[in-house]
C-alpha positions as CSV (number, residue, x, y, z in Angstrom):
1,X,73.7,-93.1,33.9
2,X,72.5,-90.1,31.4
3,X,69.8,-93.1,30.1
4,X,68.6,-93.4,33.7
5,X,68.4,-89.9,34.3
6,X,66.7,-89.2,31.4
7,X,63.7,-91.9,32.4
8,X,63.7,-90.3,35.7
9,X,63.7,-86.9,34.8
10,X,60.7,-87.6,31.8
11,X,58.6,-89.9,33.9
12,X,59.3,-92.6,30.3
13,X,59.8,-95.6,33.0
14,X,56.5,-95.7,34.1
15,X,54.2,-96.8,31.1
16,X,50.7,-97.5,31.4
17,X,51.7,-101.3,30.7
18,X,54.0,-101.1,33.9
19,X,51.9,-99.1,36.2
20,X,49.4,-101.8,35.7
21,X,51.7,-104.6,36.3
22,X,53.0,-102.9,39.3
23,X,50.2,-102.0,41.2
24,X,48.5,-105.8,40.3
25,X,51.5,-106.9,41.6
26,X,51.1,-105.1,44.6
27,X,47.2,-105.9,45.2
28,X,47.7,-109.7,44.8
29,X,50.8,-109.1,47.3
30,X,48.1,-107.6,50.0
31,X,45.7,-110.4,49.1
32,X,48.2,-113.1,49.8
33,X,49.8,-111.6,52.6
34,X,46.7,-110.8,54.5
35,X,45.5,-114.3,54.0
36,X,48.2,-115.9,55.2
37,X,48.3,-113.6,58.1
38,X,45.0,-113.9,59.4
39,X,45.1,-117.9,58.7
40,X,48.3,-117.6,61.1
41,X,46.4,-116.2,63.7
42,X,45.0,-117.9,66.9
43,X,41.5,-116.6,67.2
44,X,41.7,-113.1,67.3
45,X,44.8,-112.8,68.0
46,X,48.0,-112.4,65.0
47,X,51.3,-113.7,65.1
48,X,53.1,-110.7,66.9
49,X,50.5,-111.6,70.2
50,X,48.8,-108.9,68.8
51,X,45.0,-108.2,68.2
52,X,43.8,-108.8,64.4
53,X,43.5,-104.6,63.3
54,X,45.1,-103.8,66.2
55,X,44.5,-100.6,66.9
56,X,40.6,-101.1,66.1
57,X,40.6,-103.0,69.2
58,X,40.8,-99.3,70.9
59,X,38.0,-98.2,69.1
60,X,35.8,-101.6,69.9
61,X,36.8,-101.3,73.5
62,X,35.8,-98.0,73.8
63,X,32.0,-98.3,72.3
64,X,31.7,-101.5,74.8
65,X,32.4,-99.1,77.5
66,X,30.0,-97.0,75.6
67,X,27.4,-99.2,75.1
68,X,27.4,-100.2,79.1
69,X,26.8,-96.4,79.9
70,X,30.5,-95.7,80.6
71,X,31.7,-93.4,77.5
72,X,34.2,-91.3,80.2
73,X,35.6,-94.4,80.7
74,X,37.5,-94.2,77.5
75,X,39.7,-91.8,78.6
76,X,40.8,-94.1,82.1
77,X,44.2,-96.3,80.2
78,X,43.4,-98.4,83.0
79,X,39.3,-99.5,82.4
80,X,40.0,-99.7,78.9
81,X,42.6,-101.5,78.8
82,X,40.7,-103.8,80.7
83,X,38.0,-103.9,78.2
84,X,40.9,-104.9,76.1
85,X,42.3,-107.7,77.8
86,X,38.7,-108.8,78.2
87,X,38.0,-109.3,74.2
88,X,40.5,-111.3,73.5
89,X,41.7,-113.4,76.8
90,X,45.2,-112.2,77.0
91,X,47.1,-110.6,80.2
92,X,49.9,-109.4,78.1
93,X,48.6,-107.6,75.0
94,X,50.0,-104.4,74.1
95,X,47.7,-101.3,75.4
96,X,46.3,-99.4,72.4
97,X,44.7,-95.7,73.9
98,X,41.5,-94.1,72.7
99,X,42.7,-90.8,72.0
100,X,39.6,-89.5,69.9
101,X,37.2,-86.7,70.9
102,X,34.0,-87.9,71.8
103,X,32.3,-87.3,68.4
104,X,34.0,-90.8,67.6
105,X,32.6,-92.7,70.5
106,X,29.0,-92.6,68.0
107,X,30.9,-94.5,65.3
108,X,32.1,-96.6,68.1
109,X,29.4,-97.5,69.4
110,X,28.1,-98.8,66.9
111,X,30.4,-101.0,65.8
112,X,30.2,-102.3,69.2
113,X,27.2,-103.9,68.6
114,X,29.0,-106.8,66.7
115,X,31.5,-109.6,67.2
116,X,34.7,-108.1,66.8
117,X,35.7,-109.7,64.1
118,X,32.5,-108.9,61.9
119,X,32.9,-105.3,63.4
120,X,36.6,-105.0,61.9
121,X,35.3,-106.7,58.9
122,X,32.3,-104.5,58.6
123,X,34.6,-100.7,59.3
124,X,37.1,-101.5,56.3
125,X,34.3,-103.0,54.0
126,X,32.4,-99.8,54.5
127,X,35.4,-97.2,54.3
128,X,37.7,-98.9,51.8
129,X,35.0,-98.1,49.3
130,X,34.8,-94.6,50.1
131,X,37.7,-93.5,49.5
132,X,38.1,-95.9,46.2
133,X,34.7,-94.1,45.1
134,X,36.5,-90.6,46.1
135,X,39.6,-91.3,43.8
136,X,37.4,-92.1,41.3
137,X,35.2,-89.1,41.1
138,X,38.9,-87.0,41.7
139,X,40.2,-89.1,38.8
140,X,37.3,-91.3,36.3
141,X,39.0,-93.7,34.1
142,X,39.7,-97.3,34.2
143,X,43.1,-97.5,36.0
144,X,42.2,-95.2,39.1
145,X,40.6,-98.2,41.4
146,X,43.4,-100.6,40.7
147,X,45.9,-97.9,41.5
148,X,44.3,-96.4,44.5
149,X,43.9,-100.1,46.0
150,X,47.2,-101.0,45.3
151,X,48.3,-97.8,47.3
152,X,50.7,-99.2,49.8
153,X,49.0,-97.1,53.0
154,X,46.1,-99.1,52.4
155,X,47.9,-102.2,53.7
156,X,49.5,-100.5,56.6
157,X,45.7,-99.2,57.5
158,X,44.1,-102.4,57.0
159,X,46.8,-103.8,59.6
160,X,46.1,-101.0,62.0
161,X,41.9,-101.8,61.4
162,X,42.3,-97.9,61.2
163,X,40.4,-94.7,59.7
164,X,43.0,-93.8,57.1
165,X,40.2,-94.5,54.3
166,X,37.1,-92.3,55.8
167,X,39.8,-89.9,56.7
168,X,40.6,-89.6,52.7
169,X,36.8,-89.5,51.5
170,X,36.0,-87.1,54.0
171,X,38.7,-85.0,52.9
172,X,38.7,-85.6,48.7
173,X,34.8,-85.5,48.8
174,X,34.7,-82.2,51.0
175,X,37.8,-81.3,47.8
176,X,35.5,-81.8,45.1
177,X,32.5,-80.9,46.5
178,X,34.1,-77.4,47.7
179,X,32.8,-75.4,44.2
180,X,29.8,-76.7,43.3
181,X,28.1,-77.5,46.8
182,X,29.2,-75.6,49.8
183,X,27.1,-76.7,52.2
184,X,27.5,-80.7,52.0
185,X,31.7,-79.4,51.8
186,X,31.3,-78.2,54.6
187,X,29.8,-81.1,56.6
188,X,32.4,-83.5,55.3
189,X,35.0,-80.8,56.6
190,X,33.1,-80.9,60.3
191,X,33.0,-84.5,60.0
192,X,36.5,-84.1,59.6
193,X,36.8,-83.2,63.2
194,X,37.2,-86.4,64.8
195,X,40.7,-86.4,63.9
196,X,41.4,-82.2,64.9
197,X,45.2,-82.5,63.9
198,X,44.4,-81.8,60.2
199,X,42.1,-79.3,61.0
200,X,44.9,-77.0,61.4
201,X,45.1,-75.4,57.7
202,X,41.8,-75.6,56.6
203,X,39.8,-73.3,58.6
204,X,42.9,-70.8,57.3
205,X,42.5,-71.6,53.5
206,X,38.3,-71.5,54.2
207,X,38.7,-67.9,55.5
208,X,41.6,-66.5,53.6
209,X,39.1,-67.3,50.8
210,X,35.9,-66.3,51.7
211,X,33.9,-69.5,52.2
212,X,31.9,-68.2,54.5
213,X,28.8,-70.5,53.7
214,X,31.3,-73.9,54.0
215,X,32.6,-72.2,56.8
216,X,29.4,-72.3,58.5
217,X,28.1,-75.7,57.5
218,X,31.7,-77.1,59.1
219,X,30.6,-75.3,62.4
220,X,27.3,-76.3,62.3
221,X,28.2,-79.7,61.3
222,X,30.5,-80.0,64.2
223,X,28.0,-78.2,67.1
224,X,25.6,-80.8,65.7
225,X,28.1,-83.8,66.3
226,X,28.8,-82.1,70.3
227,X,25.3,-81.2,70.8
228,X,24.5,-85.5,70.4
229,X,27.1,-86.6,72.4
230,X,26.1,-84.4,75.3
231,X,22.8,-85.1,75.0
232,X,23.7,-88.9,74.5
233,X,26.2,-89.5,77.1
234,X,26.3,-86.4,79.0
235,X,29.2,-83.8,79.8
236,X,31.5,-86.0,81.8
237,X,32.4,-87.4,78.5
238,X,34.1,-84.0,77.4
239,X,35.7,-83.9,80.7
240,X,37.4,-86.9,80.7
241,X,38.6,-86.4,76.9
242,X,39.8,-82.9,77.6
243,X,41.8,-84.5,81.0
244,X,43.0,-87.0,78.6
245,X,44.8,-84.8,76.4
246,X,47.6,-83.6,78.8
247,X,49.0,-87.7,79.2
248,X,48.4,-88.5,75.5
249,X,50.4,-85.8,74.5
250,X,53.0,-86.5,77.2
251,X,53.2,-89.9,76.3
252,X,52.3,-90.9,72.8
253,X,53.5,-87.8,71.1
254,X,56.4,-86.3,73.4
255,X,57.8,-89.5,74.7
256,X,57.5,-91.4,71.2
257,X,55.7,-94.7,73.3
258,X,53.9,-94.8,69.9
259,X,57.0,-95.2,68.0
260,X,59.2,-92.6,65.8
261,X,59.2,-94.8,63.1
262,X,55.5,-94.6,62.8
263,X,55.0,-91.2,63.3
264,X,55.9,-89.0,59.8
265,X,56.2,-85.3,61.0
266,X,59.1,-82.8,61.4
267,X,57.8,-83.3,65.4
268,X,58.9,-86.8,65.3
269,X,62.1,-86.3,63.1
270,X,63.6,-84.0,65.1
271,X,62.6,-85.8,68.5
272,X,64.1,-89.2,66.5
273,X,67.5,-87.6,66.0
274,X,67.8,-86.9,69.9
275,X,66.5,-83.2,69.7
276,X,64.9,-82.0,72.8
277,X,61.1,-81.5,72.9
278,X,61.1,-77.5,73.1
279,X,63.4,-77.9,69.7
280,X,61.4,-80.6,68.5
281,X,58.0,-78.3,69.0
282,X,60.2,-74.9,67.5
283,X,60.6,-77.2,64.1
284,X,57.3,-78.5,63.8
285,X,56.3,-75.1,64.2
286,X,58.5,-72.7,62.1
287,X,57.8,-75.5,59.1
288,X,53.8,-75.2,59.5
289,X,54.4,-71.6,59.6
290,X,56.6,-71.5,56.3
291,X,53.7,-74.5,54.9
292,X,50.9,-72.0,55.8
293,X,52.1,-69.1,54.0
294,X,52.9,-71.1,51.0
295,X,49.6,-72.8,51.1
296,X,48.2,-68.9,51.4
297,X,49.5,-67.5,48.5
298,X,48.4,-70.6,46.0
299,X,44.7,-70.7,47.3
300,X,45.0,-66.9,46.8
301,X,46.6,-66.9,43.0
302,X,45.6,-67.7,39.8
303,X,46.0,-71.8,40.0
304,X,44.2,-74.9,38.6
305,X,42.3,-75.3,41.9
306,X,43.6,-79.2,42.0
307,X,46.4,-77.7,42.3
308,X,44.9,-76.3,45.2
309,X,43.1,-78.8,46.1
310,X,46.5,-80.9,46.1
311,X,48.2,-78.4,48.3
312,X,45.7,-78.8,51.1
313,X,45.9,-82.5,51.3
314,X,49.1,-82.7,51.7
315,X,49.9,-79.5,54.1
316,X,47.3,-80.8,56.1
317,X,49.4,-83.8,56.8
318,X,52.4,-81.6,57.2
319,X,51.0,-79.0,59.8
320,X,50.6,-81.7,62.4
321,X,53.1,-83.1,64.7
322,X,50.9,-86.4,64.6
323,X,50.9,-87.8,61.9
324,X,51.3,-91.9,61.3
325,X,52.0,-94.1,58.5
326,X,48.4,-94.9,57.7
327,X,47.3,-91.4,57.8
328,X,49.1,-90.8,54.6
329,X,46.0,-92.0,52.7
330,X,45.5,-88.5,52.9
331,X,48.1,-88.2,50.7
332,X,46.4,-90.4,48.1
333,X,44.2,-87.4,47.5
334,X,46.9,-84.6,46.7
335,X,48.7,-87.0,44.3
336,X,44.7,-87.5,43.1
337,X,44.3,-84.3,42.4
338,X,48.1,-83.3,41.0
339,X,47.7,-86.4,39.3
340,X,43.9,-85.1,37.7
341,X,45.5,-81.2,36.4
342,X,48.9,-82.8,34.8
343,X,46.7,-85.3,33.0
344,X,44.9,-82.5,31.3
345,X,47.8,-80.2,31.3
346,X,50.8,-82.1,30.5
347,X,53.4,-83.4,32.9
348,X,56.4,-81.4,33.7
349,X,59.8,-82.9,34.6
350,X,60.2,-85.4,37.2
351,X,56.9,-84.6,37.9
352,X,56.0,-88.7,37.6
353,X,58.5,-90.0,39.0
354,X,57.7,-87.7,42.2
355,X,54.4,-88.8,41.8
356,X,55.6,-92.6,41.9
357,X,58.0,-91.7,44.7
358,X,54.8,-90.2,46.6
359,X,52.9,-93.1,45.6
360,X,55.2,-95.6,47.3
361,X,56.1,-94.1,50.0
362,X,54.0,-95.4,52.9
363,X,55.7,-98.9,52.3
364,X,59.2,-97.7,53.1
365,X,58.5,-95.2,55.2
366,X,58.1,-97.1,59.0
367,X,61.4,-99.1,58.4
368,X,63.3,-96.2,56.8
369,X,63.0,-94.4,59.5
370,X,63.6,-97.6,62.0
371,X,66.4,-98.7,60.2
372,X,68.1,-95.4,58.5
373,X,66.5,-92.1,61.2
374,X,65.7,-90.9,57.3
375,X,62.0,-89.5,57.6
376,X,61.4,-91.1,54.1
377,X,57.0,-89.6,54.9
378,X,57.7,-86.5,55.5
379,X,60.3,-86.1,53.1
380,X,57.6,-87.3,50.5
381,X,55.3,-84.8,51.6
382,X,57.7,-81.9,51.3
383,X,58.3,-82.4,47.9
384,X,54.9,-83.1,46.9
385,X,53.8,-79.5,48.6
386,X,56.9,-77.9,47.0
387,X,56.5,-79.6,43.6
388,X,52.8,-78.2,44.4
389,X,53.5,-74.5,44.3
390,X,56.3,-74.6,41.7
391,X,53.6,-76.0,39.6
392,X,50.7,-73.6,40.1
393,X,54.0,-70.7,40.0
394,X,55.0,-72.2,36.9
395,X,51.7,-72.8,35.2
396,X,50.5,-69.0,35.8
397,X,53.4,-67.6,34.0
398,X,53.0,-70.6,31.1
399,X,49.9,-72.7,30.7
400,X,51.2,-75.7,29.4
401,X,53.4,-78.4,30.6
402,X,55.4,-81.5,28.9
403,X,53.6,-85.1,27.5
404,X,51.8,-86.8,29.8
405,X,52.6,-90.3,31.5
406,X,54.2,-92.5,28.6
407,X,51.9,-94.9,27.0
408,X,52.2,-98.8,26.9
């Protein structure tokens, strides 16, 4: 037991030799799993009787609608579920909602102009090298693409046909870029916008900091992004997402019809262990409070900005009571960046296996919580916050850390 305490506390299980072998092992698993899924399939439709991507067929419904002059439409469960049924000739398919602001309905749109299976195929061709091209730039070397496609939440959002991987290039490009050019940091944060839940902490770090000029190009960024869409498709579009709001809350987040299991917040713990809504919202909120503050003080201090840079990925994630599975490739980019300062600084103890745990996460997750009601995600992304600021504390008061990851 001392032995295996030892390796876990000094990170010497994970060699370069197995980290390779792991995560090939875990890429060729994808590979031959998502073959033999989609050769399973009947047309468009998988095993479970569910569409190929599955939720993607919200986002392809919803640019249809678009596309015939009906963007409100989204927002009626009824006509787009309709749409739905329509792609894929099934009366009995599960209902995925459009829940996005309006902004989204451009990308949409767009993709609508395909076959649906060339429009699935063309969004995760086109975003799965974003955010590979993101890690990269976060972290240059050989190793990084093999180990940021072998990330387990790129499965689960290549299931989902999701936007887990422009969600993560958005955010680690806005990251890098934040220094050295404001204004293009700032248009990847307002780009940001179509998925508001993380935009909770950044505006707060942005201000508390004095970014006036990224600040500004967000805002502008975002007017832009409203100003199309009403000139595009007019303001009952805005009006039927703000409408919209009151029943997705009420029923996807409040009610769990999306699933506890899938969803990895405090929010969704609490509500998963039988607590009441009001108690459920009082948690959610006192922890984003406590994350805030923490978050605060380190963009504030002395710190390694990854280590900032880490700390706002993953409190980001943390802030929002909605937050699923495959949105923790946002967390790929704080473990990018923690990863990218104890490279050059030294790792500390049990700083890689933390890492590793991190790493591994979004594949136990879901069916943790399903089978256990242990919120394996959001436990992952408490510690990586708090291993966050015990870092930057720790790294203020003494520059230098332990050897790095252990060589083959």
């Amino acid at each position: 037991m001392t032995s295996i305490w030892r390796q876990i506390r000094t990170g010497a299980w994970l060699t370069l030799a197995r980290l390779r072998g792991y995560t090939a092992i875990f890429l060729a698993a994808y590979v031959i799993g998502a073959v033999i899924w989609i050769a399973l399939s009947h047309g468009l439709i998988d095993r479970n009787n569910k569409p190929l991507g599955t939720d993607f067929s919200n986002v392809y419904a919803a640019g249809t609608l678009t596309l015939g002059n009906k963007p409100e439409a989204a927002y009626d469960w009824a006509a787009e579920y309709a749409v739905e049924k329509s792609l894929f000739g099934e009366h009995n398919l599960p209902f995925y909602g459009w829940h996005y602001p309006p902004l989204f309905l451009l990308v949409a749109a767009v993709l609508a102009l395909m076959p649906y299976g060339w429009s699935l195929a063309v969004w995760m061709g086109a975003t799965l090298p974003a955010y590979v091209v993101a890690m990269r730039a976060i972290v240059p070397g050989p190793m990084t693409a093999l180990v940021a496609l072998a990330y387990p939440a790129v499965f689960v959002n290549l299931g989902h046909g999701q936007n887990g991987f422009i969600s993560a290039a958005l955010l680690g490009g806005a990251l890098l870029l934040l220094e050295r050019r404001p204004i293009t940091a700032g248009m990847l944060i307002g780009l940001l916008a179509y998925k508001p839940q993380f935009g909770i902490l950044i505006p707060l770090v942005l201000l508390v900091t004095g970014r006036w000029t990224v600040v500004l190009a967000a805002c502008g960024t975002i007017l832009a992004a409203c100003a199309a869409t009403l000139a595009l498709f007019g303001s009952k579009v805005w009006v039927a997402f703000a409408a919209s709001t009151t029943l997705t809350r009420r029923i996807v987040l409040e009610a769990g019809d999306t699933g506890w299991e899938k969803i990895q917040s405090a929010f969704s713990a609490v509500r998963m262990w039988g607590g009441s809504v009001d108690m459920a919202y009082s948690a959610q909120a006192g922890l984003a409070i406590a994350v805030a503050a923490g978050l605060v003080w380190l963009w504030r201090s002395e710190a390694a900005f990854d280590l900032k840079a880490a700390g706002l990925a993953v409190a980001a994630l943390i802030a929002t009571p909605y937050v699923l599975d495959y949105d923790l490739m946002m967390l790929a980019v704080a473990i990018a960046f923690y990863a990218r300062h104890a490279f050059a600084r030294g790792f500390r103890d049990f700083e890689i296996s933390l890492l590793a745990f991190a790493w591994a996460t979004p594949l136990l997750a879901r069916p943790a919580a399903d089978m256990t009601g242990v919120p394996l995600g959001l436990i992952a992304q408490l510690a990586l916050f708090i291993m966050t600021l015990d870092r930057a504390r720790r790294d203020i008061a003494v520059p230098r850390g332990n050897p790095g990851l252990a060589q083959a």
